[in-house]
The first five atom37 places (N, CA, C, CB, O) and aatype in JSON, in Angstrom:
{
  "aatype": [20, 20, 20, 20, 20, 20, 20, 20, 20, 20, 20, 20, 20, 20, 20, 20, 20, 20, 20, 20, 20, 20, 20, 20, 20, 20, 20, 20, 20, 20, 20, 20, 20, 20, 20, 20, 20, 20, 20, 20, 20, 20, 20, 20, 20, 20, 20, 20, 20, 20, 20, 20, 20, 20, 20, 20, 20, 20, 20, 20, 20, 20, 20, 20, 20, 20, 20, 20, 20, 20, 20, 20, 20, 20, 20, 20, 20, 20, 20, 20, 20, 20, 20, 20, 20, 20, 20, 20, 20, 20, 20, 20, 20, 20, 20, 20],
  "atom_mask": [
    [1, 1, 1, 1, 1],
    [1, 1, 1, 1, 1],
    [1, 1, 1, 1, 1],
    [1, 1, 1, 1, 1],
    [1, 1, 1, 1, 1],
    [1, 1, 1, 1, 1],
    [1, 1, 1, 1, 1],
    [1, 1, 1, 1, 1],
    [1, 1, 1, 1, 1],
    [1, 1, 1, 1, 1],
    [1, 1, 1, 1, 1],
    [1, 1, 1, 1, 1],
    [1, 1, 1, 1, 1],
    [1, 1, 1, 1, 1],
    [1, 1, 1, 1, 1],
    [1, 1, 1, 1, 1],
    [1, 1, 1, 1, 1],
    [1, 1, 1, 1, 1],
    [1, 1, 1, 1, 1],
    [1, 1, 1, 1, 1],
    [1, 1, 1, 1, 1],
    [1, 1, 1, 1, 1],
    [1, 1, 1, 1, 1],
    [1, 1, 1, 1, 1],
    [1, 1, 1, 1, 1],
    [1, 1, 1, 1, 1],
    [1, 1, 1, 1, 1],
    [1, 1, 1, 1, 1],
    [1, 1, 1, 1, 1],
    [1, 1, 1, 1, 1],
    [1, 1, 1, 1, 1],
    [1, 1, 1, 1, 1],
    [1, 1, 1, 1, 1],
    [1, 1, 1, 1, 1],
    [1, 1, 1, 1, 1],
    [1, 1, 1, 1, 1],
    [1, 1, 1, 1, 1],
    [1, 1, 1, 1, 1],
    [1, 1, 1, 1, 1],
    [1, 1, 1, 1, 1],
    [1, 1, 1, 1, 1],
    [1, 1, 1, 1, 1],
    [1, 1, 1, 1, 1],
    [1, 1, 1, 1, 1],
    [1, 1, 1, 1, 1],
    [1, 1, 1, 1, 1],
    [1, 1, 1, 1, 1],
    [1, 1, 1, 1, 1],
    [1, 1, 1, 1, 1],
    [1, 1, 1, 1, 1],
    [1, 1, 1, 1, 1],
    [1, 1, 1, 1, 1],
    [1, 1, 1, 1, 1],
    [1, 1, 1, 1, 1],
    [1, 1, 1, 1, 1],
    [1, 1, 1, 1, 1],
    [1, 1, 1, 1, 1],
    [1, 1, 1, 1, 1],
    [1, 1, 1, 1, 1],
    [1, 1, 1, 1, 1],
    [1, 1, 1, 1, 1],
    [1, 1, 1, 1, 1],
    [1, 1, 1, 1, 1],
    [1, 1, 1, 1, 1],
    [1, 1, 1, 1, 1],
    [1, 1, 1, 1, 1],
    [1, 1, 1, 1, 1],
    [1, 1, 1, 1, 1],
    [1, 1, 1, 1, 1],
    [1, 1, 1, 1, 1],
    [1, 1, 1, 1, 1],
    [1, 1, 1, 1, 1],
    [1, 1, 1, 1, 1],
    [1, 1, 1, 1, 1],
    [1, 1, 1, 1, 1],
    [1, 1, 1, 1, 1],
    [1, 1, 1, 1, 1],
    [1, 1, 1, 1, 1],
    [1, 1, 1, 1, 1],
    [1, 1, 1, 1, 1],
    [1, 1, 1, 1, 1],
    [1, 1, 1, 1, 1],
    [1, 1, 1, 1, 1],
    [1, 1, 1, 1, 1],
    [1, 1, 1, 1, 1],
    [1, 1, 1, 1, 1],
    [1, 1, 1, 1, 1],
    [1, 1, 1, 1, 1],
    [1, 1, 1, 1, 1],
    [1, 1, 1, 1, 1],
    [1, 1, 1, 1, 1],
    [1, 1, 1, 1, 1],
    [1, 1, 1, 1, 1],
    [1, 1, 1, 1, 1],
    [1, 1, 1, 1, 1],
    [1, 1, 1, 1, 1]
  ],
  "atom_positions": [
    [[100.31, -46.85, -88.21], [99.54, -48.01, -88.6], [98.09, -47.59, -88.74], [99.7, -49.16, -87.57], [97.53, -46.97, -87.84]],
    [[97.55, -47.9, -89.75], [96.0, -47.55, -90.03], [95.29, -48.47, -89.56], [95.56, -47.39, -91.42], [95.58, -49.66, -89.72]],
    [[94.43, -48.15, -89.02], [93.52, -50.03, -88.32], [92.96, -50.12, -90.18], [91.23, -49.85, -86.34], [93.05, -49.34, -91.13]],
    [[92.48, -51.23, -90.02], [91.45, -52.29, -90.97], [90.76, -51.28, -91.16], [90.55, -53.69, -90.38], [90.98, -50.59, -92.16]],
    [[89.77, -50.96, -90.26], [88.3, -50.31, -90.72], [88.24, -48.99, -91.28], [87.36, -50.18, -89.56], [87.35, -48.27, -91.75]],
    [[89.84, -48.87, -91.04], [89.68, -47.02, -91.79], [90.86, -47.09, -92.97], [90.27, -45.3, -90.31], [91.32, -46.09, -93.51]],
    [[91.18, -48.17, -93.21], [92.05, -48.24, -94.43], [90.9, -47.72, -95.86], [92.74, -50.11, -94.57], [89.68, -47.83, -95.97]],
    [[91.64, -47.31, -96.5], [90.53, -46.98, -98.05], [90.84, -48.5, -98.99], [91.29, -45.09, -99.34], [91.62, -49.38, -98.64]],
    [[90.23, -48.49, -99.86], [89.75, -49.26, -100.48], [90.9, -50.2, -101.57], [88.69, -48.46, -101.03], [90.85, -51.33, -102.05]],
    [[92.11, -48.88, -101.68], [93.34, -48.54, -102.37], [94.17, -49.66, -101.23], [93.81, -46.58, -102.41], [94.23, -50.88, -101.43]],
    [[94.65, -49.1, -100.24], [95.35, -49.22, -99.1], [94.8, -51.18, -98.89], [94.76, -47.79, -97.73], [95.65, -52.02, -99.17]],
    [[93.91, -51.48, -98.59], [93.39, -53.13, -98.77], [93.74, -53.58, -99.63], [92.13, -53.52, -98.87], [94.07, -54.76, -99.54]],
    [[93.83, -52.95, -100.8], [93.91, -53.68, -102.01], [96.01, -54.17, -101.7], [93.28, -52.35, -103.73], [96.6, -55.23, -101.88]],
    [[96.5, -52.83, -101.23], [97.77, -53.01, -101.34], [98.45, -54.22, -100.37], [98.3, -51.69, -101.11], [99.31, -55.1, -100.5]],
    [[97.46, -53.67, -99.21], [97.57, -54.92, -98.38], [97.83, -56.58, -98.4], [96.66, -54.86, -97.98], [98.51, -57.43, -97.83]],
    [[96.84, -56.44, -99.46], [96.5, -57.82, -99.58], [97.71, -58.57, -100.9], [94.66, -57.86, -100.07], [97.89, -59.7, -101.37]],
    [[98.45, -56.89, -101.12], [98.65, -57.72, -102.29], [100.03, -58.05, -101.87], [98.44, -57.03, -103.8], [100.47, -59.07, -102.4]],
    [[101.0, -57.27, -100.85], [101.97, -57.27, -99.95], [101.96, -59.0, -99.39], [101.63, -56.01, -98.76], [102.8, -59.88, -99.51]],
    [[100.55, -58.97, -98.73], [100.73, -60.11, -97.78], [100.57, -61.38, -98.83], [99.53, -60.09, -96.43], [101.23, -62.35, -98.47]],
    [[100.06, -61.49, -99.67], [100.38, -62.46, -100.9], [101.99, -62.51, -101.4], [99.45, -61.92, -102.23], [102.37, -63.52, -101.99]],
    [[102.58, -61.82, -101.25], [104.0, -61.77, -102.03], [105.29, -62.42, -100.59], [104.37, -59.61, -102.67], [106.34, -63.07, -100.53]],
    [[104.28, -61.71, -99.65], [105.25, -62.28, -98.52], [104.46, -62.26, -97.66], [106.52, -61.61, -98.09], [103.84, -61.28, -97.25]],
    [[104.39, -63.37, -97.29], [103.23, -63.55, -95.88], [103.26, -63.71, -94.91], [102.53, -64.24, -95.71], [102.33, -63.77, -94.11]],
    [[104.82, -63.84, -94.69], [105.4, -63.41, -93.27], [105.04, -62.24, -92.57], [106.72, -63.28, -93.32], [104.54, -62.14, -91.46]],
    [[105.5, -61.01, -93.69], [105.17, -59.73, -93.41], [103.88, -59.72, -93.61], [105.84, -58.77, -94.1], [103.73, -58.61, -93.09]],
    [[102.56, -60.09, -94.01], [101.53, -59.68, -93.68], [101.14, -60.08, -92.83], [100.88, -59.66, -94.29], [100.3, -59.41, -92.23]],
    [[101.47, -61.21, -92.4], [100.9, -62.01, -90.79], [101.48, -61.02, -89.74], [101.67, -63.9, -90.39], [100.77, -60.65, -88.8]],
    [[102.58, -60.64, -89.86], [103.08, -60.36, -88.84], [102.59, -58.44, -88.51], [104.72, -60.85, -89.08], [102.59, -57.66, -87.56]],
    [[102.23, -58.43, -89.93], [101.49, -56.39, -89.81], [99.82, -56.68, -89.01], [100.99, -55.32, -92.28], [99.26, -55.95, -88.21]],
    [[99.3, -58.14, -89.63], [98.02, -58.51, -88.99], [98.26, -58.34, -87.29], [97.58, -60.17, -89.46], [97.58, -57.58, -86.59]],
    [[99.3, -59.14, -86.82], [99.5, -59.5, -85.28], [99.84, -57.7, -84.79], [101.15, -60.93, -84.96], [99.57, -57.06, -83.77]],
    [[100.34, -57.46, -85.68], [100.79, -55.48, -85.28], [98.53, -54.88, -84.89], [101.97, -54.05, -88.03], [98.11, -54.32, -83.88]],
    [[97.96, -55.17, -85.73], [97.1, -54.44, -85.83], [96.26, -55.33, -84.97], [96.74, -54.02, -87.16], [95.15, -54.81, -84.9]],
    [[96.29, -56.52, -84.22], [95.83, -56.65, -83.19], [96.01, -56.08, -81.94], [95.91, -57.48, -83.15], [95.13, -55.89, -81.1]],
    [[97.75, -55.69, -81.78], [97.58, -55.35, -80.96], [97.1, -53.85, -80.61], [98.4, -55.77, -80.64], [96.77, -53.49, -79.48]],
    [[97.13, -52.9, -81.94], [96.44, -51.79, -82.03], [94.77, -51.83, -81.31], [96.48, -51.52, -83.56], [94.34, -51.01, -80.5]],
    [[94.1, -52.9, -81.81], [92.78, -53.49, -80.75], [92.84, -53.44, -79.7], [92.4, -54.7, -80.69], [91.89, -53.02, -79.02]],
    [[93.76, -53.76, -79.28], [93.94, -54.29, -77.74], [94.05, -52.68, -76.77], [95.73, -55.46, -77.58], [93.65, -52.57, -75.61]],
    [[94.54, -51.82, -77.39], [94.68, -50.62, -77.3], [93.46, -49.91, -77.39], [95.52, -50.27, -78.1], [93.21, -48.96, -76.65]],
    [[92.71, -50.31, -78.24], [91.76, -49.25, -78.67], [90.22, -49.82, -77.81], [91.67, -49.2, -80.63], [89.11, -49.3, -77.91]],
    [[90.64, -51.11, -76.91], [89.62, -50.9, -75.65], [89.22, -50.22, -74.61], [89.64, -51.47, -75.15], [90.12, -49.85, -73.85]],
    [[87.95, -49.88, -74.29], [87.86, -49.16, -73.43], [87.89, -49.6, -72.17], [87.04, -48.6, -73.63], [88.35, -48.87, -71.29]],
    [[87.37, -50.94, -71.86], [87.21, -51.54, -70.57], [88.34, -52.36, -70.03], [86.07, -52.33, -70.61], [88.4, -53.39, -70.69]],
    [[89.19, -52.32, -69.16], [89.94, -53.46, -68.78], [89.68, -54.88, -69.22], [89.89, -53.47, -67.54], [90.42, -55.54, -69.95]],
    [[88.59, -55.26, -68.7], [88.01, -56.66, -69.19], [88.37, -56.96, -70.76], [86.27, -56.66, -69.01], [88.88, -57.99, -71.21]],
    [[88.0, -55.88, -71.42], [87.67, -56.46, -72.88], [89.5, -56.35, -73.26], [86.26, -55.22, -74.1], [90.05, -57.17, -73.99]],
    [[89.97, -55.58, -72.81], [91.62, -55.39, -72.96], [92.31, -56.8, -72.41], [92.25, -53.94, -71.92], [92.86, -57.57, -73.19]],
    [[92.27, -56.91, -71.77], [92.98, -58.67, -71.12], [92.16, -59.87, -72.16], [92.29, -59.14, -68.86], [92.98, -60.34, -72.96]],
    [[91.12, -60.31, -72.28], [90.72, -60.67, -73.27], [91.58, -60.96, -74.58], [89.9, -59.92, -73.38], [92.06, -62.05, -74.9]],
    [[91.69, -59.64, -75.3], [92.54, -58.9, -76.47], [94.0, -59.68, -76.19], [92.64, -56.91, -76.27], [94.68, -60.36, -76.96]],
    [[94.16, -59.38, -74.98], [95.74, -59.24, -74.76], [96.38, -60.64, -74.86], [96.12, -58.59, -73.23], [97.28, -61.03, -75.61]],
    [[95.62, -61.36, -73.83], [95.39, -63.05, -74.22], [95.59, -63.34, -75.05], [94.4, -63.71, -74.23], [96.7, -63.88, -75.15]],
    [[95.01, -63.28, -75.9], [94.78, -63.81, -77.09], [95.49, -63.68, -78.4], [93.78, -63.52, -77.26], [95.65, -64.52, -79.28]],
    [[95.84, -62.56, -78.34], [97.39, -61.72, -78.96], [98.55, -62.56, -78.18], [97.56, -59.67, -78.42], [98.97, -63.39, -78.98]],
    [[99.05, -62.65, -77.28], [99.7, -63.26, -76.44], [100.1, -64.73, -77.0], [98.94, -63.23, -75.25], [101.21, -65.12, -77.36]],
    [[98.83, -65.43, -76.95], [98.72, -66.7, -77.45], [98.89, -67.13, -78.61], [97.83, -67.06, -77.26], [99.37, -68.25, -78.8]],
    [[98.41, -66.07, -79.92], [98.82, -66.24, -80.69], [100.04, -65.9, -81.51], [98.16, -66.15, -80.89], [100.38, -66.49, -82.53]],
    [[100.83, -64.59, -80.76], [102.62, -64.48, -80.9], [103.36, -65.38, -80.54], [103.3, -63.5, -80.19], [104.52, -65.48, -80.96]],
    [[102.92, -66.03, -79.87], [103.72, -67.7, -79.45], [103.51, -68.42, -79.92], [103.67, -68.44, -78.42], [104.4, -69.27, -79.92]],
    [[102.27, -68.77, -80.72], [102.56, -69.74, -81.67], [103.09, -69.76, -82.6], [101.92, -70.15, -82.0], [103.49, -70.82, -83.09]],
    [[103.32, -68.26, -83.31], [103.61, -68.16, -84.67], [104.95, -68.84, -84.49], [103.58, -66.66, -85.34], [105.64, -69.32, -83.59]],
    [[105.0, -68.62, -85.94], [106.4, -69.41, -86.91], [107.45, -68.08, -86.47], [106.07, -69.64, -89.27], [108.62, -68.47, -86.43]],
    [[107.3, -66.58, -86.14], [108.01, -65.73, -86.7], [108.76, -65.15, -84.92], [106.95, -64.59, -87.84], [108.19, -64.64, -83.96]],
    [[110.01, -65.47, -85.1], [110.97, -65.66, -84.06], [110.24, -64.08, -83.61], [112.92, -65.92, -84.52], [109.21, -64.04, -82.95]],
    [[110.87, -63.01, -84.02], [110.52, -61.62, -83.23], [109.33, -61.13, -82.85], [110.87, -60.63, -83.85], [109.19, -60.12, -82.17]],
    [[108.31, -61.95, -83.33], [106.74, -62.05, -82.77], [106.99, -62.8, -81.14], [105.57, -63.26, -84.03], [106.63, -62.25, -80.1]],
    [[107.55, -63.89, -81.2], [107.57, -64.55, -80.26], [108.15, -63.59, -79.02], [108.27, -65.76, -80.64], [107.55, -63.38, -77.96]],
    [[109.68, -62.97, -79.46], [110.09, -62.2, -78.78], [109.44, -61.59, -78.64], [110.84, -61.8, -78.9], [109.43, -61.72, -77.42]],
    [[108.15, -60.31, -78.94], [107.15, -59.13, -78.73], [106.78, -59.93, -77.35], [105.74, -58.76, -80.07], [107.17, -59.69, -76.21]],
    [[105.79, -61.1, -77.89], [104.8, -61.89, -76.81], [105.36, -61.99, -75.51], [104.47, -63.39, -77.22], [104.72, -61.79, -74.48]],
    [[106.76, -62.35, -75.56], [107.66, -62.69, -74.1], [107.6, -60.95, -73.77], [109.76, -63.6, -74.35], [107.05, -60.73, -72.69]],
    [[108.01, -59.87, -74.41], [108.38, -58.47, -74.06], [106.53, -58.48, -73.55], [109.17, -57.18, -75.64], [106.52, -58.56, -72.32]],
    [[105.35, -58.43, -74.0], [104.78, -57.62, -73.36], [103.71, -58.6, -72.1], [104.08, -56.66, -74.52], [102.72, -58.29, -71.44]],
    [[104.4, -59.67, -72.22], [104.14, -60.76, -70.87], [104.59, -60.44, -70.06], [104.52, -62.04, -70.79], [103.91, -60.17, -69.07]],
    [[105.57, -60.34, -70.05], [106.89, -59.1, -68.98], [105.98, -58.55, -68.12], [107.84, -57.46, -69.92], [105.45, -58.86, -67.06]],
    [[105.95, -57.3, -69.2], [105.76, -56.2, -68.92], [104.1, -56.17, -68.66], [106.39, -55.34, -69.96], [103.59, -55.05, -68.77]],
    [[103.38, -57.04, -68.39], [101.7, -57.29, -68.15], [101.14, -55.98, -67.2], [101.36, -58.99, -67.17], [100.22, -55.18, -67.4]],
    [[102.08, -56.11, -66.11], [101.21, -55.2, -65.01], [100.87, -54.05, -65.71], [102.02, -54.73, -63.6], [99.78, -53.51, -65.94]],
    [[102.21, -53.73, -66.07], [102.06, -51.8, -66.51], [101.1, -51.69, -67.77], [103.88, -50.89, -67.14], [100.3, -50.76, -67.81]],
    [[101.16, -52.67, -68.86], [100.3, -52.52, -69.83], [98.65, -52.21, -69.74], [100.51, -53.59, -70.43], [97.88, -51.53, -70.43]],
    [[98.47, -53.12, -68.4], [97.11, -52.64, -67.9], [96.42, -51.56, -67.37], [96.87, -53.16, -67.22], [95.21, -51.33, -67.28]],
    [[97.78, -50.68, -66.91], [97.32, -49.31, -66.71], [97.19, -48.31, -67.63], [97.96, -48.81, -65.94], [96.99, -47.2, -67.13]],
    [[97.25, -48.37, -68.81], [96.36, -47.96, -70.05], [94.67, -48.37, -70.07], [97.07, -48.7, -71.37], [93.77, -47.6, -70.37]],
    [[94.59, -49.2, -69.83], [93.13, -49.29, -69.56], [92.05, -48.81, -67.95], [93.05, -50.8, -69.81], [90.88, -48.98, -67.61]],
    [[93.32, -48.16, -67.32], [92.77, -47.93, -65.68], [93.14, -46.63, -65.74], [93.52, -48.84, -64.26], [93.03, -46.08, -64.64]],
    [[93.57, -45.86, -66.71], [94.02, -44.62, -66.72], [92.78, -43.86, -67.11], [95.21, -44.43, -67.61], [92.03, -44.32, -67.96]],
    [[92.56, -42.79, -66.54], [91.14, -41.75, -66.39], [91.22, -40.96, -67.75], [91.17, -40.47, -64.86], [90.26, -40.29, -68.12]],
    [[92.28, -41.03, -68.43], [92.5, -40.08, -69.57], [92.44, -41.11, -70.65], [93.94, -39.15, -69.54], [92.42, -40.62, -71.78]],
    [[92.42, -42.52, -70.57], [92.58, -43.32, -71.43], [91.4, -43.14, -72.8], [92.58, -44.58, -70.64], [91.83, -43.41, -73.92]],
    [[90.09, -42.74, -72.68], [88.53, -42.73, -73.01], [89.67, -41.51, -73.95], [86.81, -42.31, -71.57], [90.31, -41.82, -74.96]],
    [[89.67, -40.26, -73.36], [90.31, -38.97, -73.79], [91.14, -39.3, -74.78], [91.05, -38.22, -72.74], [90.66, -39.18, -75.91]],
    [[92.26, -39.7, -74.7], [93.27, -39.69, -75.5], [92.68, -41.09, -76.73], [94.82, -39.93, -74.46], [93.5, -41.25, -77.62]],
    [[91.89, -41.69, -76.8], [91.41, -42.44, -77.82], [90.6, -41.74, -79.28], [90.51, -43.33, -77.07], [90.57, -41.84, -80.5]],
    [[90.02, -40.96, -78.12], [89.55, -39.86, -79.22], [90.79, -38.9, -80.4], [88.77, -38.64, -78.15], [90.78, -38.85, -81.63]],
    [[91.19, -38.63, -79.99], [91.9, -37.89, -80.55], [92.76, -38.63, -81.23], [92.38, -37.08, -79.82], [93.86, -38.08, -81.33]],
    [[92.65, -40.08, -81.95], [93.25, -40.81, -82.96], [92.34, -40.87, -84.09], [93.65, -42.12, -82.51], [92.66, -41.48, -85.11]]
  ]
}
């Protein structure tokens, strides 16, 4: 998955033109690349935040296996947070 900000100019264009034709699948590549954000925090704080909010908004959607993600990584909350408490976490960001 390419985040937003490093897609080329080509790649947006295709984007956009995907999520116009079916907008299920682009909503649902959008909710993918949030949670890539949520990942690409450095601070705990700003990660729960992210996570929230991603959270909140996979449950609302219309799109059944979003919903399912939201329940899978509600679950799984504790452990997700130790990506952001991990000493190598800063480290291994770089190198994406």
């Amino acid at each position: 998955m390419i985040p937003e900000t490093r897609m080329t100019e080509q790649q947006s264009e295709k984007l956009q033109a995907i999520s116009k034709e079916f907008p299920k699948t682009g909503r649902a590549f959008r909710m993918v690349q949030s949670l890539d954000t949520m990942y690409r925090c450095e601070r705990y704080e700003d990660g729960k935040v992210v996570f929230n909010k991603l959270i909140s908004w996979l449950r609302r959607s219309r799109l059944e296996p979003m919903k399912q993600v939201a329940n899978t990584l509600k679950k799984y909350k504790y452990q997700n947070s130790f990506v952001f408490l991990s000493p190598t976490h800063k480290r291994n960001r770089r190198g994406h």
